[in-house]
C-alpha positions in Angstrom: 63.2 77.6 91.2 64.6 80.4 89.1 68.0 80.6 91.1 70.4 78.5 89.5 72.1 75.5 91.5 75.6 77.0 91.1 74.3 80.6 92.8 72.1 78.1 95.4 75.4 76.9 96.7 77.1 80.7 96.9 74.1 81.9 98.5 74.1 79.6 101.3 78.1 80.1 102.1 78.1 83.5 101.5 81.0 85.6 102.3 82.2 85.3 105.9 83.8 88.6 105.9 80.6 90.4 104.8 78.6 88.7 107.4 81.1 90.2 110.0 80.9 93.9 108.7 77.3 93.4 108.5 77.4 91.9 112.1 79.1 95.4 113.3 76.4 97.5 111.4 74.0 95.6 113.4 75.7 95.9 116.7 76.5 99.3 116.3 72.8 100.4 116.3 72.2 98.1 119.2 75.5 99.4 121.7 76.6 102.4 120.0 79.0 103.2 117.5 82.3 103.5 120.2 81.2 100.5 121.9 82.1 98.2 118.3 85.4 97.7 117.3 84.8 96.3 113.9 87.9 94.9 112.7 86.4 92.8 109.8 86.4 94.4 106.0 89.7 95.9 104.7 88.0 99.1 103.6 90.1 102.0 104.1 88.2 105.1 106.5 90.9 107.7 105.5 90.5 110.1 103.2 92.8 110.0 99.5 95.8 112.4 99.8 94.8 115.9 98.9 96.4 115.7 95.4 93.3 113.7 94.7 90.2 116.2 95.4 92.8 118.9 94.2 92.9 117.3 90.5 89.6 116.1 90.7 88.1 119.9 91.2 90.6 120.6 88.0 89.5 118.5 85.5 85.3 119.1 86.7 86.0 122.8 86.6 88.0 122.7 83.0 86.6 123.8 80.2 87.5 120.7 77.9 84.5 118.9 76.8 84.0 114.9 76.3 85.3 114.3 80.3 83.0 112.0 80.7 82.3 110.1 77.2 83.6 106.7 76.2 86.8 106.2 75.3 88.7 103.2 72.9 88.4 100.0 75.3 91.2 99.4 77.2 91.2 103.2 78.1 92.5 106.3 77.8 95.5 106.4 76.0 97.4 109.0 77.7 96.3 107.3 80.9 97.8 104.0 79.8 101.1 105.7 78.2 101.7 107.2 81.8 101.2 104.3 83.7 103.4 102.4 81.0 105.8 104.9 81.6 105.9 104.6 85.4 106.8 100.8 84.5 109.5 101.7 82.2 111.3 103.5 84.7 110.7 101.1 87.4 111.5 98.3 85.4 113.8 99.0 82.2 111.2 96.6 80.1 109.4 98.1 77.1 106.2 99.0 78.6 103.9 101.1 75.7 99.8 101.9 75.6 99.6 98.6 74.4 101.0 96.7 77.5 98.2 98.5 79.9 94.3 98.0 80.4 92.1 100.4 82.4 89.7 98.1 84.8 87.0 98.6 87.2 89.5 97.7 89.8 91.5 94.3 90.6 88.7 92.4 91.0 87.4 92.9 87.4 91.4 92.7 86.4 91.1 89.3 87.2 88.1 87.9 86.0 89.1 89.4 82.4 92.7 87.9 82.5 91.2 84.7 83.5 88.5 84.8 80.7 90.9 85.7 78.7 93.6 82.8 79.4 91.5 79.6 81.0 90.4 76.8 78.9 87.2 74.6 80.8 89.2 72.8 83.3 92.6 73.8 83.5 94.0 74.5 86.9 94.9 77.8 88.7 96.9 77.7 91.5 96.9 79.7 94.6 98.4 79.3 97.9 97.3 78.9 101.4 96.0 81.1 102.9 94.0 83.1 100.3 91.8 85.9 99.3 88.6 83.3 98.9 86.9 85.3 96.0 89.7 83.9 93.5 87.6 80.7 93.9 84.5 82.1 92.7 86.8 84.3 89.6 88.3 80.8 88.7 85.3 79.1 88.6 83.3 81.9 86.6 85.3 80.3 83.6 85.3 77.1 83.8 88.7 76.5 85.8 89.8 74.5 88.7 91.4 76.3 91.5 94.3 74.1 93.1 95.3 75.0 96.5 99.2 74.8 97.7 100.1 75.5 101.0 102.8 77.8 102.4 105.5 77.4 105.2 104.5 78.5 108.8 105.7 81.8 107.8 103.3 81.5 104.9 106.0 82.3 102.3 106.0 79.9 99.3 106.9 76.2 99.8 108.3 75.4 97.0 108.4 71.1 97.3 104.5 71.8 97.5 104.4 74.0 94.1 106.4 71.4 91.8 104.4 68.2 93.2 101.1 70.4 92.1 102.6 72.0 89.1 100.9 69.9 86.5 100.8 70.3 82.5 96.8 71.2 83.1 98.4 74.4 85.2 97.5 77.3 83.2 97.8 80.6 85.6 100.1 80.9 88.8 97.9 83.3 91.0 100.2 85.3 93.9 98.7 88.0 95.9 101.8 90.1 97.4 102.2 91.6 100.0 99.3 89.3 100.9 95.9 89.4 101.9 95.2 87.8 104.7 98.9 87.4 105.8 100.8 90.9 105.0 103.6 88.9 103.7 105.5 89.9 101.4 107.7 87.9 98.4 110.9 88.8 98.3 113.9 89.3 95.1 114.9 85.7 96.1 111.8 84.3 96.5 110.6 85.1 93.5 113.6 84.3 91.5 113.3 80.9 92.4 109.4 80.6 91.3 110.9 82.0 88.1 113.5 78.6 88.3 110.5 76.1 88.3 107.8 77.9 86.7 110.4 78.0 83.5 111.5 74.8 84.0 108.0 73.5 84.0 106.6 75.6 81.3 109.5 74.2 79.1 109.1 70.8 80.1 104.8 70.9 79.6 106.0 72.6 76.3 102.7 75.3 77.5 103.5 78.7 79.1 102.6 79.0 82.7 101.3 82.3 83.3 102.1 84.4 86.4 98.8 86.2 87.8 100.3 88.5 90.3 97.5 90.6 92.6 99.0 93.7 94.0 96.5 96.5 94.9 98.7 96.5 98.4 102.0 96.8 96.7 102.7 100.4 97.6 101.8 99.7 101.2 105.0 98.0 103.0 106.9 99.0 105.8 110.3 98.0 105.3 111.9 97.8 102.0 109.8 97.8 98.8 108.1 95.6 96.9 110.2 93.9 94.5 108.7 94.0 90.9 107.3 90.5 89.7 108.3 91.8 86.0 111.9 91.3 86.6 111.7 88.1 88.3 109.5 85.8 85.7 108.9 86.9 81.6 105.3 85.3 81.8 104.2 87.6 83.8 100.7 90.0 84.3 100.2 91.8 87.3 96.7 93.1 87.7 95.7 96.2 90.6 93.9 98.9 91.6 94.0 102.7 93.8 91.6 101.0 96.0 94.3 101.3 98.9 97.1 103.1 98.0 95.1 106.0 97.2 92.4 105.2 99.5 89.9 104.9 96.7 88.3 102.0 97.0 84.2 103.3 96.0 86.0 104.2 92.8 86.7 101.1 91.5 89.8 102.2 89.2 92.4 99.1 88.1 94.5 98.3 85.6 96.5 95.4 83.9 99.6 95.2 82.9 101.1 92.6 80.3 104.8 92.2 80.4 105.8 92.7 77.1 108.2 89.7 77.6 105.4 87.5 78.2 105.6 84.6 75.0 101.8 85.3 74.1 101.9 89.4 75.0 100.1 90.4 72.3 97.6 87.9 71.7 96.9 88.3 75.6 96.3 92.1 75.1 94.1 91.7 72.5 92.0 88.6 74.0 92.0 90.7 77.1 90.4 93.5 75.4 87.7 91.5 74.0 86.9 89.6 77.0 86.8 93.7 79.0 84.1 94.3 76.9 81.6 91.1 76.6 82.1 90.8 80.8 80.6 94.2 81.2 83.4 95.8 82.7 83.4 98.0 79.8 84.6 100.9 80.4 86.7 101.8 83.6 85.4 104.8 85.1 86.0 107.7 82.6 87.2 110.6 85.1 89.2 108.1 87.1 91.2 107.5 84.7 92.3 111.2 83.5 92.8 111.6 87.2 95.6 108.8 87.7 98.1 110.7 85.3 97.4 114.2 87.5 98.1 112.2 90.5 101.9 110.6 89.7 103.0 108.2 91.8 101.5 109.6 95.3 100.6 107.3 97.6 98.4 108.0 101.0 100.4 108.3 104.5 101.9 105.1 105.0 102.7 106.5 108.6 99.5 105.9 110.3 99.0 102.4 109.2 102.9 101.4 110.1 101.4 102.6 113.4 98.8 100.9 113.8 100.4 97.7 112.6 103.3 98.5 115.5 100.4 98.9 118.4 98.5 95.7 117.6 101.2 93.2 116.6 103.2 94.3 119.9 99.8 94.2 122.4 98.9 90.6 120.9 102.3 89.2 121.1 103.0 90.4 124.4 99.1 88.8 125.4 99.9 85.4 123.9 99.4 85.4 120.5 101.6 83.9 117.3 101.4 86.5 114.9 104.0 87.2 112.0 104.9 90.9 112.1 103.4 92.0 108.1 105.6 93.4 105.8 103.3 95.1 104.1 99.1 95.6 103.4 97.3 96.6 106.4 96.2 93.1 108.2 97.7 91.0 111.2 96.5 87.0 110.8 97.6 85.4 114.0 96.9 82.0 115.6 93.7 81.2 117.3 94.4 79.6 120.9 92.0 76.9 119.8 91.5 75.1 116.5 87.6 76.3 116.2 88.7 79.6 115.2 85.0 80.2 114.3 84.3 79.4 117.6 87.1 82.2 118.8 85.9 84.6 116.4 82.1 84.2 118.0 83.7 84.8 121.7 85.2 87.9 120.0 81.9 88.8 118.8 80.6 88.7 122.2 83.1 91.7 123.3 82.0 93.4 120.3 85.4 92.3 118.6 84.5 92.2 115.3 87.0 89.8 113.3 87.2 87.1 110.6 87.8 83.5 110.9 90.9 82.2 109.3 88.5 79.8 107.4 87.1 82.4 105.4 90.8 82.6 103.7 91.9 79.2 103.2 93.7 79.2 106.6 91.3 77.6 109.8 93.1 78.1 113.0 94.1 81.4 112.3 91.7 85.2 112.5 92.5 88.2 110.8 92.5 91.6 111.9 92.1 94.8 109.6 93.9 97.7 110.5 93.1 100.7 108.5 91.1 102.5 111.2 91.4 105.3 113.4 94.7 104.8 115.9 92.1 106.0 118.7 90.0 103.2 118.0 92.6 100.5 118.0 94.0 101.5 120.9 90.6 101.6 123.0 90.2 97.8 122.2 93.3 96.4 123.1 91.8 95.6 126.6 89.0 93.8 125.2 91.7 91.5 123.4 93.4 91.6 126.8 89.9 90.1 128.3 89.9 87.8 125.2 93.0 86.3 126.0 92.4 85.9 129.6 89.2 84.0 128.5 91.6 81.1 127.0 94.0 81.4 129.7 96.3 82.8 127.5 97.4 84.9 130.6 96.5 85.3 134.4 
């Protein structure tokens, strides 16, 4: 066989969330597009704020030449220096050029901080429930992925971290606000993985890197985000405009090395290296002059607040546990079984299109997507209604 054993095995589990959206596209030609309420793939159906076609028309229609040649590896510099600067002021640490690397969006953030930082078997954690391709990032490298579990509010529980906090841990990996659970970590929180993580770190005599995974970050409906960098020095957030901006075809990321971090520069310049022999070399050439003409805009937070506010309120008042999410654009509440593939399949049969919480590291539990059209959401709600009656959830 030509296939390797490792792709064998990846090939045969596949990804549960794709085989949803791919169930809708199939069921759409079948019943008709407004007869599918596909709920499965976080992929964004608005359209960028206009600030983005408006600068994107400006730099095609300029008359400087080179737009679209390669530039030094981890990008731009002027595009770095602005997105340092938007840390500066956010954070008061030194962020330069030199702290920032342009990525074909989180995804490749990730595997090249990994490459960059894991030795064959040391350990990353994550926590439970979790955005499942980290185990395939992880294990691109060599590591072992270590899975913690979180409180029933799914915030972090912190007895769980220090028993599985081991000197093999290398990389921290925290996803806020979270995908699948729109939770997310707050000041205090976060001070206190910055308590133990130090206090480990110094006791290992190793530093224990945190990974933080925040293309959702400007998406919250309540307070904002509180900024990882001042919680913990060891810190590298990686992300993307794949939802702020509603650009996520464009595949345009960045990381950002705290300069407080012990191993800062020697992360930068490892990180560089491993850009390049990955093949993620370079990010996209006209995305990246286009993030400095775009500032810190951010698409209409409005609609999805809405839509987050219709959903949670019909499925709570139907039956269902759900934690109200403080930010992204997803709702993960309880099955009324255990099987919750077995939910998600009598979901399927009223055209409900949603995941398993399996596919995330959390069985028992579905999530629901909502950044669609209001119209749409709103036309299901009696087939979740119908759904609920099914289990008896109500008469």
């Amino acid at each position: 066989m030509s296939v390797s054993d490792d792709m064998k095995v990846s090939i045969k589990g596949g990804s549960l969330i794709r085989k949803m959206f791919e169930e809708g596209n199939r069921r759409r030609k079948i019943y008709g597009d407004d007869k599918v309420f596909d709920f499965s793939i976080g992929n964004p159906i608005f359209e960028p704020p206009a600030i983005v076609e408006e600068s994107l028309l400006k730099l095609l229609q300029s008359d400087e030449k080179g737009t679209h040649r390669y530039m030094p590896n981890p990008g731009f510099p002027e595009t770095r220096r602005f997105i340092a600067d938007q840390l500066l002021k956010e954070t008061k640490i030194s962020f330069t050029e030199e702290s920032i690397i342009m990525t074909a969006g989180a995804g490749g953030a990730i595997n090249v901080i990994l490459k960059t930082l894991l030795n064959p078997g040391e350990e990353v954690i994550v926590f439970k429930p979790y955005f499942t391709e980290y185990d395939h990032y992880i294990k691109n490298f060599g590591g072992t992925i270590k899975k913690v579990p979180t409180t029933e509010a799914f915030r972090f529980d912190f007895d769980a971290l220090e028993t599985a906090l081991t000197s093999n841990v290398k990389v921290i990996l925290i996803n806020s606000p979270n995908n699948p659970t729109g939770v997310v970590y707050s000041a205090t929180e976060l001070d206190e993985l910055d308590r133990l993580l130090s206090k480990k770190s110094e006791e290992f005599g190793n530093t224990i890197t945190l990974l933080s995974d925040e293309p959702y970050k400007k998406i919250v409906f309540d307070d904002p985000a509180p900024s990882v960098f001042l919680h913990y020095p060891n810190t590298i957030v990686v992300t993307s405009h794949s939802k702020d901006l509603a650009l996520p075809g464009e595949r345009i990321g960045y990381i950002a090395i705290s300069p407080q971090h012990n191993d800062a520069e020697e992360v930068y310049s490892g990180a560089v290296i491993a850009l390049r022999i990955l093949g993620f070399v370079n990010a996209p050439a006209l995305m990246q002059r286009l993030i400095p003409l775009v500032g810190d805009q951010v698409m209409d937070l409005s609609i999805y607040r809405k839509n987050r506010d219709i959903l949670y309120e019909h499925l709570t008042r139907i039956g269902f546990s759900c934690n109200k999410p403080g930010g992204a654009f997803y709702l993960f509440p309880k099955c009324p079984i255990e099987d919750d593939k077995q939910f998600v399949e009598a979901a399927q049969e009223l055209n409900l299109l949603i995941v398993p919480g399996s596919a995330f590291g959390g069985p028992g539990y579905f999530r629901l997507c909502f950044c669609f059209e209001t119209e749409m959401i709103e036309r299901s709600l009696p087939l979740f209604t119908q759904l609920a009656q099914q289990y008896k959830m109500i008469n």
